[in-house]
N, CA, C and O of each residue as an XYZ file, in Angstrom:
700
protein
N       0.840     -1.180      0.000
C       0.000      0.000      0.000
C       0.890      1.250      0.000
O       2.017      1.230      0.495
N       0.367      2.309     -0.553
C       1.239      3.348     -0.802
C       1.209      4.343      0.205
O       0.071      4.803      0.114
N       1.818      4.959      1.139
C       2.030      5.504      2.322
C       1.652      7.158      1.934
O       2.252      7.678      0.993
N       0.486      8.051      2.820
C       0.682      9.145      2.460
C       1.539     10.045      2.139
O       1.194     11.077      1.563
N       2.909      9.755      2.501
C       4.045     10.553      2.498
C       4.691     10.735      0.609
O       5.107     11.647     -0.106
N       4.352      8.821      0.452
C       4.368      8.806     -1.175
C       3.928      9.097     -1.625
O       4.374      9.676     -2.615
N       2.379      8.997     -1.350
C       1.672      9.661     -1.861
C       1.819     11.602     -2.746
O       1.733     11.808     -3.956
N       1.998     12.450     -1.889
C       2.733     13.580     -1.753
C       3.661     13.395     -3.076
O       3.443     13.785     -4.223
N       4.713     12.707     -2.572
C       5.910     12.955     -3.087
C       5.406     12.390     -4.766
O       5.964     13.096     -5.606
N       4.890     11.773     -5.131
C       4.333     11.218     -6.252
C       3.547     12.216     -6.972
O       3.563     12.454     -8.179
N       2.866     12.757     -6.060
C       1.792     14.357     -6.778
C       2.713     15.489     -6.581
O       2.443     16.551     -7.142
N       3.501     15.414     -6.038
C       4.615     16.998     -6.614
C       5.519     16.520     -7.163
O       5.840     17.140     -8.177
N       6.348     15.292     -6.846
C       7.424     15.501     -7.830
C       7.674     14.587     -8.861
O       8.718     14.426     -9.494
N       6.395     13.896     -8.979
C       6.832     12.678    -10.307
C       7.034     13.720    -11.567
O       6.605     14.855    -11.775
N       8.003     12.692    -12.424
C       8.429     13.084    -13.954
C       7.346     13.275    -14.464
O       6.897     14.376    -14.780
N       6.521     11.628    -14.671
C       5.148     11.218    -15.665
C       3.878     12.097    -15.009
O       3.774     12.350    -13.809
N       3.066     12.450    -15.910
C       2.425     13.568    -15.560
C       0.827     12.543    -14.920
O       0.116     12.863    -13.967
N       0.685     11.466    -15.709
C      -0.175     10.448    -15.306
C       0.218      9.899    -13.878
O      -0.838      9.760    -13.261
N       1.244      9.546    -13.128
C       1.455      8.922    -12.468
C       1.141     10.217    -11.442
O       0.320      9.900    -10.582
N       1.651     11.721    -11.333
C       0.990     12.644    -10.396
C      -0.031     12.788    -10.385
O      -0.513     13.048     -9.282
N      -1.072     12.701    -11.707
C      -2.858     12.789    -11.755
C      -3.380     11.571    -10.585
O      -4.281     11.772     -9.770
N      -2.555     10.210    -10.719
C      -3.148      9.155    -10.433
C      -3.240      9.329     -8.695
O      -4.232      9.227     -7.973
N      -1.763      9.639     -8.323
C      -1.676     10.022     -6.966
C      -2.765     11.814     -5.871
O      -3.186     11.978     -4.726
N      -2.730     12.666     -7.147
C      -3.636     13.584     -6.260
C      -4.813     12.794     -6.661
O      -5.754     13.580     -6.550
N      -5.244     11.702     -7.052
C      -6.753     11.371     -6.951
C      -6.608     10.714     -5.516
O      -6.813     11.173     -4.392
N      -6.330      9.906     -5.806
C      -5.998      8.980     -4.382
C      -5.584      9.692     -3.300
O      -6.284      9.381     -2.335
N      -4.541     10.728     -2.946
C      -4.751     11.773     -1.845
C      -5.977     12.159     -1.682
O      -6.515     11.898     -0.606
N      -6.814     12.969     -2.851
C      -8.129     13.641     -2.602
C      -9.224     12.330     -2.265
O     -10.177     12.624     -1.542
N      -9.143     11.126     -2.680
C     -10.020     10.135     -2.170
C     -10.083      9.515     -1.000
O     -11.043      9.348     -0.247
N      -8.796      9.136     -0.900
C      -8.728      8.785      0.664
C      -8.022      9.816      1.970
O      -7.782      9.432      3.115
N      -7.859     10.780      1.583
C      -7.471     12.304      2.493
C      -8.033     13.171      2.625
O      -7.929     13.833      3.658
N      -9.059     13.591      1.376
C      -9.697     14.601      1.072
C      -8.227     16.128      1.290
O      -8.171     17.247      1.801
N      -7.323     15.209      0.543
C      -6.474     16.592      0.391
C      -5.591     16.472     -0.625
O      -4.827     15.540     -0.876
N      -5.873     18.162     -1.555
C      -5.465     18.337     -2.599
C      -4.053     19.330     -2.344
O      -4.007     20.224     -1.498
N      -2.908     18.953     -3.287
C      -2.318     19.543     -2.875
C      -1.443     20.438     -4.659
O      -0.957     19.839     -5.618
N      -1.525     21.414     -4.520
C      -1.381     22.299     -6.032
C      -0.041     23.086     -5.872
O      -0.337     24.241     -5.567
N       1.014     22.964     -5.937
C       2.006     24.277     -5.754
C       3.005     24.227     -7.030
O       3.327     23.252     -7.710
N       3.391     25.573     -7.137
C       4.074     25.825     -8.401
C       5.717     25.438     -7.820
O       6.577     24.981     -8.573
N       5.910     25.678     -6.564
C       7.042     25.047     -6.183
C       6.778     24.287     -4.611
O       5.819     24.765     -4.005
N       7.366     23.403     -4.053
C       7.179     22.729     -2.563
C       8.429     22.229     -2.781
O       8.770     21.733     -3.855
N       9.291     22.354     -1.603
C      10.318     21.717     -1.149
C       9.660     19.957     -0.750
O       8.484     19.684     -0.510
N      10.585     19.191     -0.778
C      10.436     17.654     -0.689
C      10.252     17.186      1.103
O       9.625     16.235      1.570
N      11.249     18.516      1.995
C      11.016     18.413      3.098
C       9.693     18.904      3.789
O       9.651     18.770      5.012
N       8.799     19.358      3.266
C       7.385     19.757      3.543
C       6.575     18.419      4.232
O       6.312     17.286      3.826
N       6.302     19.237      5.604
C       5.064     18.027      6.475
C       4.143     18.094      6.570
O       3.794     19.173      7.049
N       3.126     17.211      6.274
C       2.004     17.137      6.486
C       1.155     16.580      7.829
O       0.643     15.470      7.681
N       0.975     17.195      9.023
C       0.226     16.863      9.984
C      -1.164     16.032      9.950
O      -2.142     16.509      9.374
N      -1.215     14.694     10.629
C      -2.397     14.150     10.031
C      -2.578     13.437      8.852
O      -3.619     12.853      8.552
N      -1.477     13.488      8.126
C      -2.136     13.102      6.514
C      -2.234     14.103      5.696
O      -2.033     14.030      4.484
N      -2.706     15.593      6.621
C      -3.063     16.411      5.873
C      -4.483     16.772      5.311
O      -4.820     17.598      4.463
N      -5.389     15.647      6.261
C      -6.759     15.363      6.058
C      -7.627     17.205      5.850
O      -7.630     18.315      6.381
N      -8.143     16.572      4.894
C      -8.999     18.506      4.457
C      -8.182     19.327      3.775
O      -8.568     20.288      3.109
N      -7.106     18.996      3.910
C      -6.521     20.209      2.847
C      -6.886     20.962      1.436
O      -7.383     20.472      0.422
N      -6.616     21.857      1.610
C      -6.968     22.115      0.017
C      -5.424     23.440      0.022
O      -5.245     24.240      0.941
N      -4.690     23.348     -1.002
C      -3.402     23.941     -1.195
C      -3.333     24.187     -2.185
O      -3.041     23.233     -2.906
N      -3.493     25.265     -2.743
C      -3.168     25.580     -4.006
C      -1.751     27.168     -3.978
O      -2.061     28.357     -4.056
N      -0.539     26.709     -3.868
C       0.573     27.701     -3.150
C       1.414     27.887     -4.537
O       1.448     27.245     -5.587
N       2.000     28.924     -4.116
C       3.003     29.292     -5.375
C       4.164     28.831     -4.916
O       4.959     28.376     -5.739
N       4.659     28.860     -2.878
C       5.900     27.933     -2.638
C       5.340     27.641     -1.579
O       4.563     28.316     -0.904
N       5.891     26.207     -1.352
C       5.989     26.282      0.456
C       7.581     25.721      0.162
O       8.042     24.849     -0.573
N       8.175     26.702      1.143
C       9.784     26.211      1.159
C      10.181     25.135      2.292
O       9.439     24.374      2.912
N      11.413     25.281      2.362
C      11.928     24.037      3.151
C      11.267     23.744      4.663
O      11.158     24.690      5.443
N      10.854     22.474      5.028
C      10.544     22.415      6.402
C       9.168     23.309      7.066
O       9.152     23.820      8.186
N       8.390     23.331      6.366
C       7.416     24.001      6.780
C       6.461     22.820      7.236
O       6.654     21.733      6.691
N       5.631     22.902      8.009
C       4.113     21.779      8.732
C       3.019     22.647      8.093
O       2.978     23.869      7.954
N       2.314     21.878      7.812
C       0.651     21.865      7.029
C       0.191     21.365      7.787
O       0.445     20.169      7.643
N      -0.751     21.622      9.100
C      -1.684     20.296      9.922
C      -2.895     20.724      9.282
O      -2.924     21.702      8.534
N      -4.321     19.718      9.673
C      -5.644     19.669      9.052
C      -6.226     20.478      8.819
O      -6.113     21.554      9.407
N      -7.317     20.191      7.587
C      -7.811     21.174      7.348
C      -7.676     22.857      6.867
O      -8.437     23.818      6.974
N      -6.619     22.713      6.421
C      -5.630     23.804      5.620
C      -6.550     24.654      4.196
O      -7.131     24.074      3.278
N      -6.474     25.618      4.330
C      -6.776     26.072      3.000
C      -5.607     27.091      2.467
O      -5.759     28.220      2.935
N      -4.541     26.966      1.646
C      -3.815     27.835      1.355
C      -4.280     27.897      0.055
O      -4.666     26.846     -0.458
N      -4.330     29.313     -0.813
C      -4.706     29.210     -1.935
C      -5.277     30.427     -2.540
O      -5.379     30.935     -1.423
N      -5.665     31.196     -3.189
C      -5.827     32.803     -4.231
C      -7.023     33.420     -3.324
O      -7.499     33.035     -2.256
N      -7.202     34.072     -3.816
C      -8.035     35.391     -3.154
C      -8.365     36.616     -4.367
O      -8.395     37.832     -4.181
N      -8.577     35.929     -5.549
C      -8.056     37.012     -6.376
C      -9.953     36.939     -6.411
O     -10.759     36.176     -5.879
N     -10.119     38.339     -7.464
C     -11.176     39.346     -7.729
C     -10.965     39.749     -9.205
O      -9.904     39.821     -9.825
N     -12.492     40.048     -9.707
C     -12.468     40.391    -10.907
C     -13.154     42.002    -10.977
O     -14.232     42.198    -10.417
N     -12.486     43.061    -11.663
C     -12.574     44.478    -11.481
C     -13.214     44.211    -12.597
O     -12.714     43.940    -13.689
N     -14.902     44.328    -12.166
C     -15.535     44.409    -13.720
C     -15.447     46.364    -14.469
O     -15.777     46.637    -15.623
N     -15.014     47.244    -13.597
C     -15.015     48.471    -14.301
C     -13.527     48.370    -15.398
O     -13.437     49.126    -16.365
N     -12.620     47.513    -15.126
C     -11.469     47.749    -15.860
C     -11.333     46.393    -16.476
O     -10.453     46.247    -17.324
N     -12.105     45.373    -16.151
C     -12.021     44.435    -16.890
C     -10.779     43.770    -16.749
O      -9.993     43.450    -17.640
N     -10.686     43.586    -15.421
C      -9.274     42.557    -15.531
C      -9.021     41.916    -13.947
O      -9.633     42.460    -13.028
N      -8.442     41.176    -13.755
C      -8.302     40.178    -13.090
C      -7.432     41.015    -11.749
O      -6.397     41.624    -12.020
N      -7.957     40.974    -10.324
C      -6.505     41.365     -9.339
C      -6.394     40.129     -8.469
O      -6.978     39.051     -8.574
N      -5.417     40.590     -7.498
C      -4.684     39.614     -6.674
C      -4.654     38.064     -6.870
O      -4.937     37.141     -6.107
N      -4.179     38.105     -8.256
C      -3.858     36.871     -8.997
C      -2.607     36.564     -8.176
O      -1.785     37.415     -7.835
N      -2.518     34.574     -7.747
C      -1.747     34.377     -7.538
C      -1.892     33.866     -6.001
O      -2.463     34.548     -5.150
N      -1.190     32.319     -5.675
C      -1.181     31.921     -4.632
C       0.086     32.622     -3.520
O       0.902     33.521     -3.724
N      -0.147     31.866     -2.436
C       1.356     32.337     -1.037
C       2.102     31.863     -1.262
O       2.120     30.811     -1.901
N       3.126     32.523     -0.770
C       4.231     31.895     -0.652
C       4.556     31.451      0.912
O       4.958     32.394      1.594
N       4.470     30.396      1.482
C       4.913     30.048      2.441
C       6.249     29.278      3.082
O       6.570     28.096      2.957
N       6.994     30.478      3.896
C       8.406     30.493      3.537
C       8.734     29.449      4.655
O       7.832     28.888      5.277
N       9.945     29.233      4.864
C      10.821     28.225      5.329
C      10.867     28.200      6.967
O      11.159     29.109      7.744
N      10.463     26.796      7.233
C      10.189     26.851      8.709
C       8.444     27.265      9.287
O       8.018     27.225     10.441
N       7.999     27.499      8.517
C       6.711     28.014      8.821
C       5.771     26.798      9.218
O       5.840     25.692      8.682
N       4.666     27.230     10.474
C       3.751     26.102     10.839
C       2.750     26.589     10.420
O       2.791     27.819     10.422
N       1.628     26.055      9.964
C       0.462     26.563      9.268
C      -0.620     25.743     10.531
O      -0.338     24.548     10.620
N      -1.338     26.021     11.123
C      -2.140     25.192     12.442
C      -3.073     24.743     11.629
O      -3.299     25.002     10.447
N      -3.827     23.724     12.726
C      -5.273     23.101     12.384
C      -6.253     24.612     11.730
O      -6.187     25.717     12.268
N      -7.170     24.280     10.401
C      -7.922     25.060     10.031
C      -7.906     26.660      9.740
O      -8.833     27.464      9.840
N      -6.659     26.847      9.377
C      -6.133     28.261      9.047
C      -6.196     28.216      7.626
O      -5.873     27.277      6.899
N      -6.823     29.767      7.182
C      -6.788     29.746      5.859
C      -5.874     30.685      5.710
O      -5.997     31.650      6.465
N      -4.497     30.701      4.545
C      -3.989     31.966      4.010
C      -4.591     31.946      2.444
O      -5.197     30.993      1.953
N      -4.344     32.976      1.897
C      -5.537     33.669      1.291
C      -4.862     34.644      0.595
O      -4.534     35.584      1.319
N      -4.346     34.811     -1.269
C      -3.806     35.379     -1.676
C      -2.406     35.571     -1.958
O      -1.555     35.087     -1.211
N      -2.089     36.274     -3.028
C      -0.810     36.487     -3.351
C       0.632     37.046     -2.220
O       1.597     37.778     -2.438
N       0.306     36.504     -1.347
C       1.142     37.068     -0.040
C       2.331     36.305      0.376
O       2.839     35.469     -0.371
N       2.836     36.599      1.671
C       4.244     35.902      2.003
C       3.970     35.290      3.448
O       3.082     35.892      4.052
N       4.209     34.847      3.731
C       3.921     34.176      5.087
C       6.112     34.237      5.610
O       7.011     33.408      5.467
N       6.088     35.105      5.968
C       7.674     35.276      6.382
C       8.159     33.656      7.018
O       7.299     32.902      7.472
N       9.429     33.320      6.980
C       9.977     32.280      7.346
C      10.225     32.029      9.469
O      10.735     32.883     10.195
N       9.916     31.245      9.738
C       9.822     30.649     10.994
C       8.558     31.408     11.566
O       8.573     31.902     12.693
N       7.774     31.455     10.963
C       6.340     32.325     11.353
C       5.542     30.581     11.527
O       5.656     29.382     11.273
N       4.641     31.737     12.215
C       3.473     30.351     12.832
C       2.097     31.047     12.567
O       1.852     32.216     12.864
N       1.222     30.162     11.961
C      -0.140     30.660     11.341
C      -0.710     30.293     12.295
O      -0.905     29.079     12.238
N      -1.206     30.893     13.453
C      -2.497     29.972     14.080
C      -3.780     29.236     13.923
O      -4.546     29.688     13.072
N      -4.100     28.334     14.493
C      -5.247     27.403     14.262
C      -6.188     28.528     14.360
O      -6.308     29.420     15.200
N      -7.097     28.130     12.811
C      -8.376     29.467     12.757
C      -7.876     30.514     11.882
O      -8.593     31.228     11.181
N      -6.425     30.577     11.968
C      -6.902     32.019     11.809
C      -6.962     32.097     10.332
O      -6.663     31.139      9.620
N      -7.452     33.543      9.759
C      -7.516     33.734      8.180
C      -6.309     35.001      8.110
O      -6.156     35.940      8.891
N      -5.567     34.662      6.934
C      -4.618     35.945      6.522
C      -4.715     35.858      4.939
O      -4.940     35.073      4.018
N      -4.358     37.348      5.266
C      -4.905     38.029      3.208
C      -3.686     39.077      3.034
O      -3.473     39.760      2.032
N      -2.883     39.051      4.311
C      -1.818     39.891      4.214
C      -0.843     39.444      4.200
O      -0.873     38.261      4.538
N       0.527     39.984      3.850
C       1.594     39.651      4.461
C       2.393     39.153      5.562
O       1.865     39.616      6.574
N       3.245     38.553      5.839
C       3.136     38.403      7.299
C       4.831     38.588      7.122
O       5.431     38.291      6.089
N       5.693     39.340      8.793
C       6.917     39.004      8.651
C       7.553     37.562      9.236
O       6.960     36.672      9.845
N       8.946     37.640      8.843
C       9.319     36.400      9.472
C       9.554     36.562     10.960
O       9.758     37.696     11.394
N       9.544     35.590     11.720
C       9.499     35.235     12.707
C       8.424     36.099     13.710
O       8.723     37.013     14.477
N       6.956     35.460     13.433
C       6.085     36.193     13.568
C       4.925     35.088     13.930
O       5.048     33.938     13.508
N       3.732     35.497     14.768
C       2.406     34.541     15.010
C       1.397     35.650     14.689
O       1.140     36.791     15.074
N       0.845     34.544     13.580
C      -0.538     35.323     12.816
C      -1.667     34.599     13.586
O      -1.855     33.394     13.417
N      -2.492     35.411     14.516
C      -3.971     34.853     14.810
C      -4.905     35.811     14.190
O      -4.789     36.885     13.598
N      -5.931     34.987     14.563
C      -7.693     35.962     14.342
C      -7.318     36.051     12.606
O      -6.613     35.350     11.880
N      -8.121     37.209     12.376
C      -7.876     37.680     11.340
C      -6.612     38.973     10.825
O      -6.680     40.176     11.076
N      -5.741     38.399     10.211
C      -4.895     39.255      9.306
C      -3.737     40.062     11.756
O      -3.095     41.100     11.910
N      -3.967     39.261     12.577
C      -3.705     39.950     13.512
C      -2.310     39.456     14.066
O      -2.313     38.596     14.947
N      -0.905     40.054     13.502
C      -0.060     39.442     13.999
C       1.018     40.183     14.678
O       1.216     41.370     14.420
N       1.856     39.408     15.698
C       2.783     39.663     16.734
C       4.191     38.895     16.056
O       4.388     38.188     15.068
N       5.147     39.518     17.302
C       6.545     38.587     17.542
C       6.420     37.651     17.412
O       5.328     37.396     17.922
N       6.954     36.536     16.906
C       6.741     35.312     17.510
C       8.205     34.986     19.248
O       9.344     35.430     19.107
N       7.839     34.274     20.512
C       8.737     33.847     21.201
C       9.697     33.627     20.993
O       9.862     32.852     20.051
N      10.789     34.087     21.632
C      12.037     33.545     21.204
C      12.483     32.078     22.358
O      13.228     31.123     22.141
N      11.733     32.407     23.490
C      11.594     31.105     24.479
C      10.976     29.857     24.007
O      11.350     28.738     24.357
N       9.839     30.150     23.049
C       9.016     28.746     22.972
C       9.141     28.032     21.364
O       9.604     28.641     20.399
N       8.826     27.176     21.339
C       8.229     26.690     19.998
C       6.993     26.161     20.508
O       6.765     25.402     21.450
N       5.840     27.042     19.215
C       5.235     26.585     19.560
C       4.401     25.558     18.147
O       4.566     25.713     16.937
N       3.503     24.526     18.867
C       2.680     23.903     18.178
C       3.170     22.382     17.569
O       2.598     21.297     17.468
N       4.910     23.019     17.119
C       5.097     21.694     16.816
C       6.915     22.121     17.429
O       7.534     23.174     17.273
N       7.266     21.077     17.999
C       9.093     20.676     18.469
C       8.778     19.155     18.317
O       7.693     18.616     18.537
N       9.813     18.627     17.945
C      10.515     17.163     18.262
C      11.499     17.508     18.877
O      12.123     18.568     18.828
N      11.700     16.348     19.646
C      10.261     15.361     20.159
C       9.168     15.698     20.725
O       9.084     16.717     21.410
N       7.993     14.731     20.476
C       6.758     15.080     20.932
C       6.820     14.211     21.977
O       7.503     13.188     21.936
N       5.740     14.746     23.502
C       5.670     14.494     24.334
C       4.822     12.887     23.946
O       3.977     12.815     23.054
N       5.298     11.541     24.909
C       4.865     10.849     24.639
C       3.465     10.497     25.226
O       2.823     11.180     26.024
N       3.212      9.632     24.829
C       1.579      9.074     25.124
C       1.223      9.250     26.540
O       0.485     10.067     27.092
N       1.941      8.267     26.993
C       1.494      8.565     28.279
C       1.658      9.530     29.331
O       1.309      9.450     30.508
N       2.441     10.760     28.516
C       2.592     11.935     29.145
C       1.215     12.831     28.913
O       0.580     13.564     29.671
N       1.042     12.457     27.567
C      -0.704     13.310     27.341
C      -1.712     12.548     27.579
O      -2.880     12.909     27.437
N      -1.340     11.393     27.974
C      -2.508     10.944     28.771
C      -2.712     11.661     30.193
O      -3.699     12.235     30.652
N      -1.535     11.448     30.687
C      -1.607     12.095     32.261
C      -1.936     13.442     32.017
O      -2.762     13.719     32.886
N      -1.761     14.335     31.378
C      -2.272     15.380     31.258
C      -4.067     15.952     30.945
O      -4.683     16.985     31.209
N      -4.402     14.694     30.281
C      -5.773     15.196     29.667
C      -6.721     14.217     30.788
O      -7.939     14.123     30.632
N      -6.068     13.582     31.812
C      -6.389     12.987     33.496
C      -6.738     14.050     33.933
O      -7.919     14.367     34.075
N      -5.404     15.031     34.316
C      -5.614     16.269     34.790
C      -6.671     17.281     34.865
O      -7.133     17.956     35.784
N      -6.965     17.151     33.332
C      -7.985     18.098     32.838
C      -9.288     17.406     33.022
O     -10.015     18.114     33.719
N      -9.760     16.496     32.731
C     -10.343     15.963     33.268
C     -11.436     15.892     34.521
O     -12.639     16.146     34.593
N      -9.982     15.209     35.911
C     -10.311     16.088     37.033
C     -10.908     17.386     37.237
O     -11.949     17.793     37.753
N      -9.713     18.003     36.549
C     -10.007     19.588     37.229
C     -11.355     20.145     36.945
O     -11.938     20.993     37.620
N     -12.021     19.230     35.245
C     -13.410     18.939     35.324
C     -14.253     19.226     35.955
O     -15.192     20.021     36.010
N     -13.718     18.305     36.561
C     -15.118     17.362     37.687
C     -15.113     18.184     38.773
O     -16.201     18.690     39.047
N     -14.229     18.440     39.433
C     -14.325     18.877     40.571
C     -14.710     20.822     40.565
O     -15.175     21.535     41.454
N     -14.346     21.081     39.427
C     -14.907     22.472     38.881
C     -16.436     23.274     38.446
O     -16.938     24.357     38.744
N     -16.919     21.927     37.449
C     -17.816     22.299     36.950
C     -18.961     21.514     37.009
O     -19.997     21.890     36.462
């Protein structure tokens, strides 16, 4: 069976143009995620599988995370007084960048390198590097103390088990 990861790598970087058609079907059938870029580095991760995606990017560069439910992809508009097409053109999402659960970027823009998109949020703007985009278009510094969302290693199982015990509790006895 062919592993999502091949999958990927088969829809961006095969030679034969049939053998990439064959693979984004099968991503979009069993992932429900499409993935479109005019350039992607080979080191690009997909969180999840990548389940929901929809990507249609002009780059994602080296080492960047995609988790679920992703929409990267145009924002463009048609100026019916001048008759012509604007903000043609997907993101560029630069190197090191985390894109969270259910964030849409949106348009011909840059997502600066070691930036973090937050889960939710929507951006139509630019963003600099080393930067956290929440809400809408609303972004800060990013920490120089933390990483957040994604570091390896990930805490193991039974560490987030004991943790979501915790929560749990604090539950019960709270609410």
């Amino acid at each position: 069976m062919t592993t999502f990861e091949d999958l990927v790598q088969l829809n961006c970087f095969a030679a034969d143009e049939m053998t990439r058609q064959q693979a984004a079907a099968t991503l979009e059938r069993d992932y429900t995620c499409e993935i479109n870029c005019v350039e992607i580095d080979p080191s690009v991760q997909f969180a999840h599988h990548g389940r929901g995606c929809t990507i249609a990017a002009a780059k994602i560069a080296a080492n960047a995370v995609i988790f679920q439910n992703v929409t990267i992809g145009s924002n463009q508009k048609f100026n019916l007084r001048t008759q012509q097409w604007e903000q043609v053109g997907g993101p560029v999402i630069g190197r090191s960048v985390i894109v969270a659960d259910g964030a849409k970027v949106l348009g011909p823009i840059i997502i600066g390198d070691n930036s973090i998109v937050g889960a939710g949020t929507i951006v139509t703007k630019d963003v600099p590097a080393n930067s956290v985009v929440y809400g809408v278009n609303q972004v800060k510094p990013r920490p120089t103390d933390y990483d957040l969302i994604y570091h390896r290693p990930f805490p193991n199982r039974s560490s987030i088990v004991e943790a979501c015990e915790e929560n749990i509790r604090r539950y019960e006895e709270n609410y």
